[in-house]
C-alpha positions as CSV (number, residue, x, y, z in Angstrom):
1,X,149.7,4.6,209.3
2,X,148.9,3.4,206.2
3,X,150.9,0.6,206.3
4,X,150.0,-0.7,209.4
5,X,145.6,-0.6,208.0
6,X,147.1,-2.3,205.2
7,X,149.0,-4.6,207.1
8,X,145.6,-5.3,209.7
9,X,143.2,-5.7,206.5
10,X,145.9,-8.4,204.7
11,X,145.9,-10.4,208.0
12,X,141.8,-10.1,208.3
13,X,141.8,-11.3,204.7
14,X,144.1,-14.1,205.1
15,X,142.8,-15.3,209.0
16,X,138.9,-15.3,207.3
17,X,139.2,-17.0,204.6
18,X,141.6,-19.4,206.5
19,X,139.0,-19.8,209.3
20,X,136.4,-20.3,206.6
21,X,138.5,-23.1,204.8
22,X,138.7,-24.9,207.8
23,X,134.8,-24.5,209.2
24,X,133.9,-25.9,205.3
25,X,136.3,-29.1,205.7
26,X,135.6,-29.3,209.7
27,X,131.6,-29.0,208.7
28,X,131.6,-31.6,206.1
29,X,133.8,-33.9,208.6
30,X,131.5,-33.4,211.4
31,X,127.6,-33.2,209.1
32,X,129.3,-37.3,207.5
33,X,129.3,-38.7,210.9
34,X,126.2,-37.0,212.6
35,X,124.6,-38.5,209.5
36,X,125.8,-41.8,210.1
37,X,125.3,-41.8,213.7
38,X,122.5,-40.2,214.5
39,X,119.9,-40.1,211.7
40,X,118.5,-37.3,208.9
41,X,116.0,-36.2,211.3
42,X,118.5,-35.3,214.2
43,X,120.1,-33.4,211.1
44,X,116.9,-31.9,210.5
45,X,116.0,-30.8,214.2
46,X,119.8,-28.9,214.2
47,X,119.1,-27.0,211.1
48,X,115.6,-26.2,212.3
49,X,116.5,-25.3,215.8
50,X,119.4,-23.1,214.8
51,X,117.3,-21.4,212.4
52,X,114.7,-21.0,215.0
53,X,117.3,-19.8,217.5
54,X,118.4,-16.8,214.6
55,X,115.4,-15.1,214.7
56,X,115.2,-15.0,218.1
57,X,118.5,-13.0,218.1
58,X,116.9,-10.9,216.1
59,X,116.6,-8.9,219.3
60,X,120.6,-8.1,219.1
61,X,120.3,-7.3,215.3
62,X,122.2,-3.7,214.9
63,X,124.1,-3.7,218.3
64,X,127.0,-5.3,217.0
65,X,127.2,-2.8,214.0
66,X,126.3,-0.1,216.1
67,X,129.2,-1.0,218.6
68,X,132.1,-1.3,216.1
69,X,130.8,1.9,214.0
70,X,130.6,4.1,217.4
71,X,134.2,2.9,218.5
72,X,136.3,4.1,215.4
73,X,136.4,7.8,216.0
74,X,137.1,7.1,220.3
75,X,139.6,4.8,218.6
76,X,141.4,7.2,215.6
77,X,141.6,9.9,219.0
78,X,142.6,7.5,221.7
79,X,139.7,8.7,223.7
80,X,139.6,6.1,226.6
81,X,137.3,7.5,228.3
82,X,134.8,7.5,225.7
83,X,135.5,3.5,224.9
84,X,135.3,2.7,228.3
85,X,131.7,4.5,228.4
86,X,131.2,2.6,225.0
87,X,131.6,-0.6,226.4
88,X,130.2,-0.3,230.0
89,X,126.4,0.7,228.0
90,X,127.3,-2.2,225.7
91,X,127.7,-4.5,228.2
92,X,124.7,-3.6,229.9
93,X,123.0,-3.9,226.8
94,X,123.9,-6.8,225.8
95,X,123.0,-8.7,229.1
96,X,119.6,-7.3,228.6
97,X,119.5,-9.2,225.7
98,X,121.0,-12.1,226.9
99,X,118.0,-12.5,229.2
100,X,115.4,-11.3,226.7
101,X,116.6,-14.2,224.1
102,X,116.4,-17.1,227.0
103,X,113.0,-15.6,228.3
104,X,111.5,-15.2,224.7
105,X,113.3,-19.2,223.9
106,X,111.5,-20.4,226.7
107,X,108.2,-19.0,226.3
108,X,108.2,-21.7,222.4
109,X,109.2,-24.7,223.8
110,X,105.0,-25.6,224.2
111,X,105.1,-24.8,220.8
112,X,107.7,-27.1,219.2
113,X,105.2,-29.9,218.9
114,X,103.8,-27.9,215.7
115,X,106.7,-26.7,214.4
116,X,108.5,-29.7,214.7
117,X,107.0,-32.0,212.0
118,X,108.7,-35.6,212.0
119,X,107.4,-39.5,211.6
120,X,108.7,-40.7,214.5
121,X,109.0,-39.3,217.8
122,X,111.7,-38.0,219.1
123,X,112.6,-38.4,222.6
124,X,114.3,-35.4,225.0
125,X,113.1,-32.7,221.9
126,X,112.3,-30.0,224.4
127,X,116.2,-30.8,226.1
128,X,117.8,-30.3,222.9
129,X,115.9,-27.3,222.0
130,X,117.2,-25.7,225.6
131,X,120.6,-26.7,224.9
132,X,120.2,-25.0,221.6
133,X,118.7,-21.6,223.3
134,X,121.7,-21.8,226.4
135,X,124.3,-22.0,223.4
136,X,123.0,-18.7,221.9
137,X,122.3,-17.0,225.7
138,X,125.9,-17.7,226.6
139,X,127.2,-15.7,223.4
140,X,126.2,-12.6,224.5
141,X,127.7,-12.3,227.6
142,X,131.1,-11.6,226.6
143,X,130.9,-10.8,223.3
144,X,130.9,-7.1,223.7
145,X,134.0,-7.2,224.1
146,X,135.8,-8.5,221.1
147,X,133.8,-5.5,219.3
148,X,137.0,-3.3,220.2
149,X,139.3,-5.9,218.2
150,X,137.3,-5.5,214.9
151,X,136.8,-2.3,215.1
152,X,140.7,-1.8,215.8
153,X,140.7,-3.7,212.7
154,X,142.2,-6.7,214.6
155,X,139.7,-9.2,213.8
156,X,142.7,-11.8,212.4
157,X,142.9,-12.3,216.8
158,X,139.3,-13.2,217.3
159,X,139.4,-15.4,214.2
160,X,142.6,-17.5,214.9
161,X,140.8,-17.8,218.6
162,X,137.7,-19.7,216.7
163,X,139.9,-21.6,214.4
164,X,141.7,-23.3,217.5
165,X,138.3,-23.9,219.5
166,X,136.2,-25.2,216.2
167,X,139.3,-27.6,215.7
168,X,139.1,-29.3,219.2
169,X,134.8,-29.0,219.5
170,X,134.9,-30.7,216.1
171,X,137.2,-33.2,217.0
172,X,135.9,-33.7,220.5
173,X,132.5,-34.3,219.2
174,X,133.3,-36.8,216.4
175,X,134.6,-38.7,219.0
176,X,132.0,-38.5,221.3
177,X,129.4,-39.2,218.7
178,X,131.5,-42.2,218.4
179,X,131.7,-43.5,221.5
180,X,128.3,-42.4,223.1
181,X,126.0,-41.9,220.3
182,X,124.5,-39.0,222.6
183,X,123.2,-35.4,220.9
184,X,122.9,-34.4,224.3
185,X,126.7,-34.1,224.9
186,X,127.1,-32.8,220.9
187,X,125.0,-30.2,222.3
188,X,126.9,-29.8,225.1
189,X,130.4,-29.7,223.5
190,X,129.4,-27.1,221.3
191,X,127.9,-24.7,224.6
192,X,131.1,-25.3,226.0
193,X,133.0,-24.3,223.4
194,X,131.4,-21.1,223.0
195,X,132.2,-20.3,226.0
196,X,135.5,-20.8,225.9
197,X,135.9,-19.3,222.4
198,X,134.5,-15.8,224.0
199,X,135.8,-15.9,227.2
200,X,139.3,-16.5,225.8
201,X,138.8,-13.8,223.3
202,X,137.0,-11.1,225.8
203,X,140.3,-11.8,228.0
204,X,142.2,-10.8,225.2
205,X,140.7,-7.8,224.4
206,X,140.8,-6.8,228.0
207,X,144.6,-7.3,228.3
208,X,145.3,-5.3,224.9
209,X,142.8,-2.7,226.1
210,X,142.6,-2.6,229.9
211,X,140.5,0.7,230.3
212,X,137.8,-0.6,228.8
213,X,137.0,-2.0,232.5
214,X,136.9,1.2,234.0
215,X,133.5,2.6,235.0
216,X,132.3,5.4,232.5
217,X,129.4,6.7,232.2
218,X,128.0,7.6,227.9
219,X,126.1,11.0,228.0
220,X,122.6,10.7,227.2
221,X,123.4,12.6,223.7
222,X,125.4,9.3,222.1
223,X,123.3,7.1,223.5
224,X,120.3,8.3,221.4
225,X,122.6,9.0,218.6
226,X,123.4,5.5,218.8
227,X,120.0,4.3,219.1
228,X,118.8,6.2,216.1
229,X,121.4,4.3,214.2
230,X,120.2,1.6,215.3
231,X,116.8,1.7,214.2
232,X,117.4,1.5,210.5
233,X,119.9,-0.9,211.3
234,X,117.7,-2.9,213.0
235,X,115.1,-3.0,210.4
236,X,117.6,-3.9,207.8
237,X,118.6,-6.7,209.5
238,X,115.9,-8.1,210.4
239,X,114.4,-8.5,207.3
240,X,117.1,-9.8,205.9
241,X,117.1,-12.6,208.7
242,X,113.7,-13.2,207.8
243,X,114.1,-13.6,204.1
244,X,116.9,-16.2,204.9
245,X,115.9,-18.0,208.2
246,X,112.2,-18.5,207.4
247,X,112.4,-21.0,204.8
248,X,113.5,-24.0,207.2
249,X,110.6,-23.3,209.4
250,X,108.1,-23.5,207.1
251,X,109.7,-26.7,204.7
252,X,109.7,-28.3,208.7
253,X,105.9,-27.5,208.9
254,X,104.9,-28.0,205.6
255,X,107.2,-30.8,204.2
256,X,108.6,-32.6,207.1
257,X,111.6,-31.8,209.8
258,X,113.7,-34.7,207.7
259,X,113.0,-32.3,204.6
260,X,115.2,-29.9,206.3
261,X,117.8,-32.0,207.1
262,X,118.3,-33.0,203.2
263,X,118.0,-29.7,202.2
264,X,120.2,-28.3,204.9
265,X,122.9,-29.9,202.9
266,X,122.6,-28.0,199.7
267,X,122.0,-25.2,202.0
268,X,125.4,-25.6,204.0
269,X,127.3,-25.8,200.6
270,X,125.7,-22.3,199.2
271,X,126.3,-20.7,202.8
272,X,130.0,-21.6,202.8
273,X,130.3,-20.7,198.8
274,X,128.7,-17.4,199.3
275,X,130.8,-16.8,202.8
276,X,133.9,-17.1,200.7
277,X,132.8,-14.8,198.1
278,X,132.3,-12.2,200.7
279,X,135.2,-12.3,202.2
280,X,136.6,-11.2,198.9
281,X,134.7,-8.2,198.2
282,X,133.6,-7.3,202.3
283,X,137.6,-6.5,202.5
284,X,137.3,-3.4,199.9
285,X,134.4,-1.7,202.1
286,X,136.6,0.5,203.9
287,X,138.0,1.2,200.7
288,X,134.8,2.2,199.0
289,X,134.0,4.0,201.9
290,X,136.9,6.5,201.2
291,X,136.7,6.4,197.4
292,X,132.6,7.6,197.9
293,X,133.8,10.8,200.1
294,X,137.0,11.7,197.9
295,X,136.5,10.7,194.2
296,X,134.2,11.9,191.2
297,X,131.1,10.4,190.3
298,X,132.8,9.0,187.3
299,X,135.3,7.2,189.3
300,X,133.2,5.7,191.5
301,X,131.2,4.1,188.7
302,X,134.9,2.8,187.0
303,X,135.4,1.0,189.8
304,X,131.9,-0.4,190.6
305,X,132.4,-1.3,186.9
306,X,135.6,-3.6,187.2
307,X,133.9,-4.8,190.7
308,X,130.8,-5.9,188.8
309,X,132.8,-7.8,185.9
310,X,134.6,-9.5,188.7
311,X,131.8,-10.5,190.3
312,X,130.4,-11.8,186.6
313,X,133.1,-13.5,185.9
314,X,133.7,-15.2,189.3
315,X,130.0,-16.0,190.2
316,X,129.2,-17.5,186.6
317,X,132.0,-19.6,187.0
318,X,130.8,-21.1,190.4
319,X,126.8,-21.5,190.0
320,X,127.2,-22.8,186.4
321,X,130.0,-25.7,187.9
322,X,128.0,-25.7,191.2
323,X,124.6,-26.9,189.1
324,X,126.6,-29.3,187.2
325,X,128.2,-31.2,189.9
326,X,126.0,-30.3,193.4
327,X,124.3,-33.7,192.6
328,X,127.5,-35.6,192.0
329,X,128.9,-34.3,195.4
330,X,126.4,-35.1,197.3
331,X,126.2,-38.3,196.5
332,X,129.9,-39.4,196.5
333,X,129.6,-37.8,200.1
334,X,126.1,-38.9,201.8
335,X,124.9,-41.3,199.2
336,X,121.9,-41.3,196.6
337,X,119.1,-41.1,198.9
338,X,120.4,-37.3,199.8
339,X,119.7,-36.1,196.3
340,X,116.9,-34.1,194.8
341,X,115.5,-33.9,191.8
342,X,117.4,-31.3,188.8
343,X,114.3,-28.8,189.7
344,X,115.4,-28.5,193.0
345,X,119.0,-27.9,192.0
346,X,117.8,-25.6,189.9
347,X,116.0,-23.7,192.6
348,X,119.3,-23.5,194.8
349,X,121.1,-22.8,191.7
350,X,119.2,-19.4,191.1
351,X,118.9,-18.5,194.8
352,X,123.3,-19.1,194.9
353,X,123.4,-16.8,192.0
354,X,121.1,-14.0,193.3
355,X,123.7,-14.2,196.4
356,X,126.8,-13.9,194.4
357,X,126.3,-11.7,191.9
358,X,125.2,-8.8,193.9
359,X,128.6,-9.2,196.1
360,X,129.7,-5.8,194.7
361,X,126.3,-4.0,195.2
362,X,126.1,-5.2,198.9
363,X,130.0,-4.1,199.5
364,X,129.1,0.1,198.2
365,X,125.4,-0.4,200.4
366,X,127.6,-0.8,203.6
367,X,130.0,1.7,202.5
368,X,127.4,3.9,201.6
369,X,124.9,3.5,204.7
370,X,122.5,3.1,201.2
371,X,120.9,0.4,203.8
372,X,119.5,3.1,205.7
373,X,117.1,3.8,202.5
374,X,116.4,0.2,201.5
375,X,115.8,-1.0,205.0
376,X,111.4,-0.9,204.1
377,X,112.5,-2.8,200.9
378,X,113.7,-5.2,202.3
379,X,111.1,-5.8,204.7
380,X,108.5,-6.2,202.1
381,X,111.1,-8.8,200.3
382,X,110.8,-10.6,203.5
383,X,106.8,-10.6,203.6
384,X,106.5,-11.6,200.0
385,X,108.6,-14.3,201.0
386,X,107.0,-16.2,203.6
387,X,103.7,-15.5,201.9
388,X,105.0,-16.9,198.6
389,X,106.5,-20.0,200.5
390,X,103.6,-21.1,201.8
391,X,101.7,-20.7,198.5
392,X,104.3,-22.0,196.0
393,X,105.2,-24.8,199.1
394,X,101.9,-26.3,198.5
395,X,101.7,-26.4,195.2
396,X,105.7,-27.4,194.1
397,X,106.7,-28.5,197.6
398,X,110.3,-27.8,198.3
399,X,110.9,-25.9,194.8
400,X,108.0,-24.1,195.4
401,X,109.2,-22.6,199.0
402,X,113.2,-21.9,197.3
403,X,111.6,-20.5,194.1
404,X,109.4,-18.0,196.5
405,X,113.5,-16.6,198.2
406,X,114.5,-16.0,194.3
407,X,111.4,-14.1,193.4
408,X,111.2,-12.1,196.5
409,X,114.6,-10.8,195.8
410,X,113.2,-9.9,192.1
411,X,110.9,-8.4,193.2
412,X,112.1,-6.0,195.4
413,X,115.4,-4.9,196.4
414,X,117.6,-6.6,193.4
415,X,115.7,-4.2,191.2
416,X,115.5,-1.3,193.3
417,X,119.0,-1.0,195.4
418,X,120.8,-0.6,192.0
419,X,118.8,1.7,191.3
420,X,119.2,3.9,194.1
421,X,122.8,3.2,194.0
422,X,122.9,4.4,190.3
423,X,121.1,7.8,191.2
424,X,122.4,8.8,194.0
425,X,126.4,8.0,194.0
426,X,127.0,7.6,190.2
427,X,124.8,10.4,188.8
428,X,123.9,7.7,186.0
429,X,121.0,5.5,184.7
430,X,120.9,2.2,185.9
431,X,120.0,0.6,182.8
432,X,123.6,-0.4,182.1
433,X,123.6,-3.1,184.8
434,X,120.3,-4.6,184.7
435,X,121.4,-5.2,181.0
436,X,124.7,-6.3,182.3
437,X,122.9,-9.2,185.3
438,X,120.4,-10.2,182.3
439,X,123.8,-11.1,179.9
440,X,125.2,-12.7,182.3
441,X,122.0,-14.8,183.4
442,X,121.8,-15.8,180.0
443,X,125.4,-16.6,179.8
444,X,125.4,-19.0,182.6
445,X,121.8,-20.7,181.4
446,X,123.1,-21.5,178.0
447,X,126.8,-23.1,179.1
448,X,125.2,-25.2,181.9
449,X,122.8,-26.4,179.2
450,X,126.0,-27.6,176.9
451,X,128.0,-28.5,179.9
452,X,125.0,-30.6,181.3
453,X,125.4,-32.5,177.7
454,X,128.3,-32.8,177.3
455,X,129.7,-33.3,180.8
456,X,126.6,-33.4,183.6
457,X,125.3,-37.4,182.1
458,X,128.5,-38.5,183.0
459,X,128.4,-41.0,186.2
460,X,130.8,-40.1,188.9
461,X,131.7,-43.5,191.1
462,X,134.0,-42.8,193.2
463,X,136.4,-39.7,194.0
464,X,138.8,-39.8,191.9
465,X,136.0,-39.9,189.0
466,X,134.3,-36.8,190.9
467,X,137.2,-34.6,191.0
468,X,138.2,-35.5,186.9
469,X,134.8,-34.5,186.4
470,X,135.2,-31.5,188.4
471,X,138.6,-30.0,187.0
472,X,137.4,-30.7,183.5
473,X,134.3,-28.7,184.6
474,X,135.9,-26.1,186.0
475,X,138.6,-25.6,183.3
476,X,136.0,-25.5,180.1
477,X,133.2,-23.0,182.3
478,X,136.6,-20.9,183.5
479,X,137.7,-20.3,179.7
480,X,134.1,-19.7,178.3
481,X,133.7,-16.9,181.0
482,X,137.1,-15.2,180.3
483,X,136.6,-15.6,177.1
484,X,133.5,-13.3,176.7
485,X,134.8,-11.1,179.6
486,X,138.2,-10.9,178.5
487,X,137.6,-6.7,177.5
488,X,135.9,-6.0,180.1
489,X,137.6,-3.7,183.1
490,X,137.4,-6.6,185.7
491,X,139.2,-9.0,183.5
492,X,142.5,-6.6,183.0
493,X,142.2,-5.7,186.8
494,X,142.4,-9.2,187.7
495,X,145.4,-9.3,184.8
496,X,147.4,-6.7,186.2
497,X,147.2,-8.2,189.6
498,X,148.4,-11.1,188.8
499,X,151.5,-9.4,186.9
500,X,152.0,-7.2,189.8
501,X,152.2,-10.6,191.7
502,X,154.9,-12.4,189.9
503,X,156.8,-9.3,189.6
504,X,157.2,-9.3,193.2
């Protein structure tokens, strides 16, 4: 039994961060030839109107937990009946929301004038803003039903399913960009591909797991047990979907729709560097999960410790390189008129580093259910955000409104979830890793300033120049890190894994 959960967690390692290589390379493919085809304010109007579209699924926020949470124990028993019961209520619930979200959608298209903010015109907006909403309407009506695959810790199925359909939509759109020069049928390729992605995947589920057809009815009892999970669940999330999705809404408003789509850039490179970061640590949850209910206080610190130094070592590397070549990349890849100034950088620098470094706080929260304590935190980080935005926004512009996301977080729940964390599960002061962030902040400040010397003036002009400039980047920031890490317990974790490796 083991085994086998090791065996299910290695594949859902290897399928995600395989699916997530191949969304980055597809979504850097696809983003160069929107650009050139269309134009920076199309780009704008897609970041906007997906960002728009996320807080109206807002509504579903905490199902989706909720679902995969309430199926292990019907799942560790075989209790078919009790899945089947599951998913029937899910599915129901779900096309409540499904018609909530396209109801809601509608009800903002008179609104778009003012929320869209652009110099020019641009014709068929409240079309492409329906497309948008159908594409998110159609996701919920089979979705329900992959739930039973992740929860069976079979999520490698689902994501080989949306490699193979991102692969063709990508392709399929490129070329009809191409040939057409039409957002409408981008728009429409990627509806139809979500369809296709969940309807292939819901048939799967239903052939590995037929009863989950048959009609069951959930007692009243799980249903509100379910329910009440879902409250703090839902608060969680939300706010966190506020504190991230709220920034493109009000640059649009305040700064201009073709602000977003410059920034949505810089924005798309932190998302996927951040996505692959999680991967890494999300797959120890379960772990955590186990060590929390069978292992000392002591221990659980230990290995929260070599989790953290990880996390230093790996996160300084990346934001320190990351401010020292973002520019660079961005304009070997879109050109010099995509770049912003060094405050900017600096602004999604710090955000990129708030988001990294916390990696092994976030993994013991989930395994914890700490969120269930935080979830008011968090909502006041979300406040303080928009409020700050539109303050800071007027007065710095777009460093202002990115500047506002850092501070929020400092504000609030960076300070106070370790804390909790420290109290509750350790038994310890939390004094240690405050002092520990605050080293490594300072550690990553004063190598980017001598990298930035000694390497960031350097002009990059093609390429070939770019990725010289990256390796040598990479390899001098990579051997300053391990060098002041090299004691700590991450560094002879990572050590003895690679032994262990080329031993086998």
């Amino acid at each position: 039994m083991e085994e086998s959960r090791s065996k299910k967690s290695f594949k859902n390692i290897v399928s995600g961060i395989g699916n997530k290589i191949l969304t980055i390379v597809l979504g850097f493919l696809a983003r160069t030839i929107f650009i050139q085809i269309l134009s920076v304010d199309y780009l704008g109007i897609n970041s906007l109107f997906t960002d728009i579209l996320s807080m109206l699924s807002m509504v579903d926020l905490g199902f989706n937990t909720a679902i995969v949470f309430s199926l292990y124990k019907p799942l560790a028993n075989n209790d078919k009946k009790n899945i089947a019961a599951l998913m029937q209520f899910y599915k129901n619930i779900y096309n409540i929301i499904a018609i909530s979200v396209a109801i809601i959608g509608i009800c903002l298209v008179p609104f778009l004038d003012y929320i869209v903010n652009v110099d020019k015109a641009i014709p068929n907006l409240e079309l492409y803003y329906l497309l948008s909403l159908a594409n998110v309407v159609i996701s919920y009506l089979f979705v329900y039903k992959t739930s039973i695959l992740t929860a069976d810790q079979k999520n490698y199925i689902v994501l080989n399913i949306t490699s193979i359909i991102s692969t063709l939509k990508t392709i399929l759109q490129i070329i009809f960009l191409v040939l057409f020069k039409s957002y409408t049928v981008y728009l429409l390729l990627g509806i139809l591909s979500n369809f296709i992605c969940n309807f292939w995947a819901s048939n799967k589920a239903k052939k590995m797991y037929p009863y989950i057809q048959n009609k069951e009815i959930l007692p009243k009892k799980e249903k509100r047990l379910i329910f009440n999970n879902i409250k703090s669940i839902f608060i969680y999330k939300v706010s966190s979907l506020l504190l991230t999705a709220s920034d493109n809404t009000i640059i649009s408003i305040l700064l201009g729709t073709s602000i977003v789509g410059y920034y949505s850039n810089y924005l798309m490179l932190n998302t996927q560097i951040v996505a692959i970061i999680t991967i890494f640590f999300s797959s120890l949850t379960a772990s955590i999960g186990n060590l929390v209910i069978k292992e000392t206080y002591e221990r659980r610190y230990l290995v929260f410790e070599s989790m953290q130094s990880i996390s230093f070592i790996l996160c300084g590397i990346i934001v320190t390189c990351y401010a020292v070549l973002v520019n660079d990349f961005i304009t070997i890849w879109l050109g010099k008129e995509f770049v912003f100034d060094n405050i900017i950088v600096m602004a999604t620098a710090l955000n990129l580093y708030l988001s990294c470094i916390l990696q092994p706080l976030w993994v013991y929260r989930e395994a914890t259910g700490l969120y269930m304590r935080t979830k008011f935190i968090m909502l006041l980080a979300a406040i303080i955000n928009i409020l700050l935005s539109i303050i800071l926004g007027k007065i710095m512009g777009l460093a202002g409104i990115l500047f506002a996301s850092a501070i929020a977080r400092l504000s609030t729940y960076i300070w106070y979830e370790p804390k909790l964390l420290f109290n509750i599960f350790f038994k310890r002061k939390v004094g240690s890793f405050y002092a520990g962030i605050l080293k490594n902040f300072c550690l990553v400040l004063v190598i980017y300033m001598g990298m930035n010397q000694l390497i960031g003036k350097v002009h990059t002009i093609d390429i070939y120049s770019f990725c010289l400039k990256m390796a040598c980047s990479s390899v001098i920031v990579s051997l300053m890190f391990l060098l002041v890490y090299r004691k700590t317990e991450g560094f002879k974790l990572i050590m003895q894994r690679l032994k262990s490796i080329k031993r086998t």
